[in-house]
Structures are given as structure tokens and as C-alpha cells.
N, C-alpha and C positions, 0 to 999 in steps of 0.2 A: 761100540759094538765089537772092533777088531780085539779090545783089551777085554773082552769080555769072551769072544772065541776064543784067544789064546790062553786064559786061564785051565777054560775044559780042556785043551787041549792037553795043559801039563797036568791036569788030572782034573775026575770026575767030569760031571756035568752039570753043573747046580743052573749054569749061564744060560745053559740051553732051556732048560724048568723057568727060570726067570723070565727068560722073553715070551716066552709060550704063554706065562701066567698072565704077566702085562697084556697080550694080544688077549687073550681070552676076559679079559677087563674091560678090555674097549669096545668091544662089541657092547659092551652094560651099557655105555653111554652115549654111543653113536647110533644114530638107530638105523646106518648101514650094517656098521662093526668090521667096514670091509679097509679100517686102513694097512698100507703098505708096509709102512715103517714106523720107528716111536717117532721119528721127523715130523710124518704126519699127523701122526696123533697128537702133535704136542704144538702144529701149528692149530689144529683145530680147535684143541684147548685152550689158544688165544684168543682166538677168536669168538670164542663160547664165554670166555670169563673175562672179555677184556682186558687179559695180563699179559704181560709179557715177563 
């Protein structure tokens, strides 16, 4: 996430568009959609598909 802020930082904002897209994904498949972080999203994903 931090290499992904300092990218926009040195220009544009594609990083900011990225994470917003991803959040706005996870709501498709969560049927809160209310996770916090990709952290979260990606333990849940474990647990949903049994992967790690």
C-alpha cells in the first residue's frame, strides 16, 4: 500500500483509482462489502476458497 501511495505521489493517481476499484469489487463478493483493508479481503478469500 505505502509503494503504492508514493507512486501517486510522484505523479498521477492511477494507485488511488486501483484501490477504490478493488474495494468496490468486494462488496460483489462479500455480501457485507464492508471490508477494511485488501488484508481483509484477502483473509476472507481464504477462507472462502480454502487457499492460501
Amino acid at each position: 500500500m505505502n509503494a503504492i501511495w508514493e507512486e501517486d505521489a510522484a505523479s498521477g493517481n492511477g494507485g488511488r483509482e486501483m484501490i477504490e476499484a478493488l474495494r468496490d469489487a468486494f462488496r460483489c463478493v462479500h455480501h457485507d462489502g464492508d471490508f477494511g483493508s485488501v488484508e481483509e479481503y484477502l483473509q476472507f478469500r481464504r477462507l472462502n476458497v480454502g487457499a492460501r
